[in-house]
KOLNU-143989 format. One record per residue: residue in one letter; x, y, z of N, C-alpha, C, O, CB in turn. Coordinates in steps of 0.1 Angstrom, whole numbers, plus 5000, padded with zeros to 4 digits. Each point is the difference from the previous one (the first is absolute). Last residue first. Glycine has a CB too. Layout:
<recs>
AXYZXYZXYZXYZXYZ ...
</recs>
This chain:
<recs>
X391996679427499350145007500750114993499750125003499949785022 X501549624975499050054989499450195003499350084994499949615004 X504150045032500650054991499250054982500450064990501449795028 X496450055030501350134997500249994989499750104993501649925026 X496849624986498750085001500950165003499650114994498149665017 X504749804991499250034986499250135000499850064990499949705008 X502350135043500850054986499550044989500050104994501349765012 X496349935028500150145005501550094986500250114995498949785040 X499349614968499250124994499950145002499350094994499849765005 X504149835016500149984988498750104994500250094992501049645011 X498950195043501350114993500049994991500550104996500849925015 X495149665005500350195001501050114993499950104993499649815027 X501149614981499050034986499850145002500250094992498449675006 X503950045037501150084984499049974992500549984989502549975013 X495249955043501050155000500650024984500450114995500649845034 X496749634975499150115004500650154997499750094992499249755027 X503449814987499849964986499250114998500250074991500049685007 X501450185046501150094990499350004984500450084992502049835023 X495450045032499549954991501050104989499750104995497749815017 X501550215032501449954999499849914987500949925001499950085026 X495150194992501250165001501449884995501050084997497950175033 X496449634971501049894997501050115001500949994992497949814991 X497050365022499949885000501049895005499949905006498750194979 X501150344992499950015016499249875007499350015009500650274989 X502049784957501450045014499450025009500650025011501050104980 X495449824974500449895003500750025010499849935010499949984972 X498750465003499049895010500649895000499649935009498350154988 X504550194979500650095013498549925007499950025012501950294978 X498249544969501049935004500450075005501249994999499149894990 X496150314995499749865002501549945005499749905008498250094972 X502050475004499749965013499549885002499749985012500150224991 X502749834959501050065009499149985014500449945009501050244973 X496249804977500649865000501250035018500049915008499950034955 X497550415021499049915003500749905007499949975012498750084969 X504250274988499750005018499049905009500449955011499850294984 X500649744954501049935015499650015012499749925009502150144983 X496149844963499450105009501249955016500049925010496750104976 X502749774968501450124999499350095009500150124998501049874976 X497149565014499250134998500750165006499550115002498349705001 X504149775008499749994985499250104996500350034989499949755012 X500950225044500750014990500149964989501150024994499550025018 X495949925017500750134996501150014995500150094991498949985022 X499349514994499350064991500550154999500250064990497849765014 X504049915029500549984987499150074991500550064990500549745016 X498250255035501150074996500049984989499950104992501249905024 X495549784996499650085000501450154998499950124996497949715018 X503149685000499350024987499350134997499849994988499949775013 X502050215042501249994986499649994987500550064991500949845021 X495750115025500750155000501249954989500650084992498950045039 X498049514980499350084989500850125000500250054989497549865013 X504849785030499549964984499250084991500450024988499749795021 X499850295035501650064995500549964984500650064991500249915037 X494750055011500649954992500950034987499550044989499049895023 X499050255029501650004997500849894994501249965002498550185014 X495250014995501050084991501450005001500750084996497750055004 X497049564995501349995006501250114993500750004990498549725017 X496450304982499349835005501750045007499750025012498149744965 X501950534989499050065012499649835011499149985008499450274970 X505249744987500150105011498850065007500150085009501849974980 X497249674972500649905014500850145010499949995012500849714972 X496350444979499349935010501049905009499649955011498450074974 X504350284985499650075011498749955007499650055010501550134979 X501049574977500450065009500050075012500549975011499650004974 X497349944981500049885003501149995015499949945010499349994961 X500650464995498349925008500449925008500050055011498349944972 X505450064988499450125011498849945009499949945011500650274970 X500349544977500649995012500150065012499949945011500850014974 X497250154980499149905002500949965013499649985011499249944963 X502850435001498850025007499349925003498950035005501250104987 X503749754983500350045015498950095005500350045011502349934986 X498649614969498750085000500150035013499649935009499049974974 X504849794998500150204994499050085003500050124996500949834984 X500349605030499349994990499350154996499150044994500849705012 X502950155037500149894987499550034986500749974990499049885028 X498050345020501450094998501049904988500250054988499950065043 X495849664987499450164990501750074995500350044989496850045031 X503749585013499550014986500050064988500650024989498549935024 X500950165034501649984988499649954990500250054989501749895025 X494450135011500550134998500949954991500050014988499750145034 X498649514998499350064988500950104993500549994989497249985024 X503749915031500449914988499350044986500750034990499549785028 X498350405021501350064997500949874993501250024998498650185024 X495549724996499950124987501650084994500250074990497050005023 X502549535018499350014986499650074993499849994988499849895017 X502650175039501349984989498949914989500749954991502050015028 X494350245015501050074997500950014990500250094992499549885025 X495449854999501349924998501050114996500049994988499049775004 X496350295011500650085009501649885007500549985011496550194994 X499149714961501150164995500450055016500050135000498449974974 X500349415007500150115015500950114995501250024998498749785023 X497949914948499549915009500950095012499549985011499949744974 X501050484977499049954999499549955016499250055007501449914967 X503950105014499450135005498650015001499550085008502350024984 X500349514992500649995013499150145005499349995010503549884987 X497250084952499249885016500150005015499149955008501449914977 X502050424978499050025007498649945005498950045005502450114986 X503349684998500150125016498850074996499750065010503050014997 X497449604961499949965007500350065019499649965011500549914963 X499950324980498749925002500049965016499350045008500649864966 X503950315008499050075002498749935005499450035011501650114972 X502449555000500650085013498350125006499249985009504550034978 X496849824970499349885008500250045017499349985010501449814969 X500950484987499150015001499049895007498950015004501950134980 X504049835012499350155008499049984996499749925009501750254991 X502049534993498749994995499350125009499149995008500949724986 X504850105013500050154991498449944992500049954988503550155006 X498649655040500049964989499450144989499649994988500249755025 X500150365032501449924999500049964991501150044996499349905020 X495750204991501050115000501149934998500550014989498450155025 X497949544996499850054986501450114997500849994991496149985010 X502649875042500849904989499850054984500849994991498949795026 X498150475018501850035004500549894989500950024992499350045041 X495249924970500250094998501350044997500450054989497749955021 X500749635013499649954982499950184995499750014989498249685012 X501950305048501649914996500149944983500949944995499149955035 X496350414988501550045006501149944988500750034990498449945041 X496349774970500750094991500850115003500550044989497949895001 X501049795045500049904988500250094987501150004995497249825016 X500950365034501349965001500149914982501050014994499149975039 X496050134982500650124993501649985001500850064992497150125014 X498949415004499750094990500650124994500050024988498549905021 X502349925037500849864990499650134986500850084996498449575017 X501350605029499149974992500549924988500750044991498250165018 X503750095019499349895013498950014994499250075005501749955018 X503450234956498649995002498849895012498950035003502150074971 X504250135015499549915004498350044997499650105004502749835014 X501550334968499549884987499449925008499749904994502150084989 X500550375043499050064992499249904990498950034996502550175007 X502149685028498450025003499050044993498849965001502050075013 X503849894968500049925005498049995005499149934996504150095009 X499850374988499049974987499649805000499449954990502150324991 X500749925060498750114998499549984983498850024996502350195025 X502949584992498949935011499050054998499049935002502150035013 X502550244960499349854992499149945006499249924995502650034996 X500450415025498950064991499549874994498949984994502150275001 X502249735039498850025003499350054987498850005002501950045022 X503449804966499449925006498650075005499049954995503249925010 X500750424971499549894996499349895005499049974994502550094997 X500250265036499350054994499149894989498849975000502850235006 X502449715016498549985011499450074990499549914993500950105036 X503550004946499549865001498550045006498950014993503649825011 X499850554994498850004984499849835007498849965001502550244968 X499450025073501149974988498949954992498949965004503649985006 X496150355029501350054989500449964992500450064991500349995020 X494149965019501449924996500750074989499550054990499649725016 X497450415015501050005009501149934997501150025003497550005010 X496750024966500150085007501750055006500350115003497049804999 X500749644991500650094988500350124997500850034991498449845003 X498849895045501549954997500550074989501150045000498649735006 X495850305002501050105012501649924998501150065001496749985023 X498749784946500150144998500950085008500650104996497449884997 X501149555019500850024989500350144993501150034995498149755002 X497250165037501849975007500849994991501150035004498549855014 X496050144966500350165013501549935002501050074998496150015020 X500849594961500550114990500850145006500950084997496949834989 X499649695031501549985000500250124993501250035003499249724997 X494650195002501250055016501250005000500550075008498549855004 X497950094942500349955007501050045014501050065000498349824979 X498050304984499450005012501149945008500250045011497349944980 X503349984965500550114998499450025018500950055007499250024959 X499849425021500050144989500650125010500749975010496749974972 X500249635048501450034987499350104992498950045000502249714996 X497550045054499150104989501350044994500750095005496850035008 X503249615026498649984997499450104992498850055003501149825016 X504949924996499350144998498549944991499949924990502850295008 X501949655033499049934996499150194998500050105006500349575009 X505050234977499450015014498750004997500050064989501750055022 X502349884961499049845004499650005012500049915009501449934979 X500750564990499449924989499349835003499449924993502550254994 X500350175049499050054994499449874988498949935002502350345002 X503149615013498850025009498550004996499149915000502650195009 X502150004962499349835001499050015011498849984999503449864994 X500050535005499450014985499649875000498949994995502550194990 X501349925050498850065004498849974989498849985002502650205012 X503249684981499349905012498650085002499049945004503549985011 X500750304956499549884994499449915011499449914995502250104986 X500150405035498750024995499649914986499050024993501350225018 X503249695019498950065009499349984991499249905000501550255015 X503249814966499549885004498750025008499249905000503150005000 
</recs>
């Protein structure tokens, strides 16, 4: 109950610069850091991909949000266009180049994805969304270990993150048992 009273706190305490910069984030990272059950977990990571989609710009908030609907209606390429409007008008938006990315990941083009990737972990490195999309590409590219230390960076993020813990162990099998 603590730390659903703290997670509202934070999320309607006045912050004057949204995305990945933002001041609420530091105290959602130290909650997550600490919390045990997969629910708080759930909840804080939803407050933190909650920030990450804020933009405090009508314009990039506008295709953001005609970006995510295209995706939802499986029009990816209208999707592309339109997260890379958002990166256009502020490449230093974070979750627009790590929407792109899934995308790109959507539509099988995982060097285009990558990139795109590793520009939203350089804008916010503990974003835990691209480190998964970036798992997932190693393991499609049957590169476990890769895939194994991206989700021993997520555990250090989220050390209680069970979904986290048994993709690990799930590849740590795999990758014994191809060996």
């Amino acid at each position: 109950m603590l730390v659903r009273t703290l997670i509202v706190f934070l999320l309607f305490s006045c912050s004057l610069k949204a995305d990945q910069n933002d001041a609420r984030l530091e105290d959602l990272f130290k909650i997550l850091s600490k919390t045990e059950s997969d629910v708080q977990i759930n909840e804080v990571t939803s407050s933190i991909w909650d920030i990450w989609h804020e933009t405090n710009d009508p314009s990039i908030e506008a295709d953001f949000y005609r970006g995510l609907e295209s995706m939802r209606t499986g029009d990816l390429l209208m999707a592309v266009a339109f997260f890379t409007r958002v990166i256009d008008k502020n490449p230093n938006f974070a979750e627009g180049w790590n929407k792109r990315a899934t995308v790109y990941y959507m539509l099988g083009k995982f060097d285009a994805s990558m990139m795109d990737i590793h520009e939203t972990l350089k804008l916010e490195p503990r974003h835990f969304g691209a480190m998964d999309g970036m798992g997932l590409i190693f393991i499609h590219l049957e590169q476990f270990d890769k895939a194994i230390d991206i989700y021993d960076q997520m555990l250090k993020i989220f050390p209680n993150n069970s979904s986290t813990k048994q993709k690990k162990e799930m590849l740590i099998n795999r990758s014994s048992e191809s060996a």
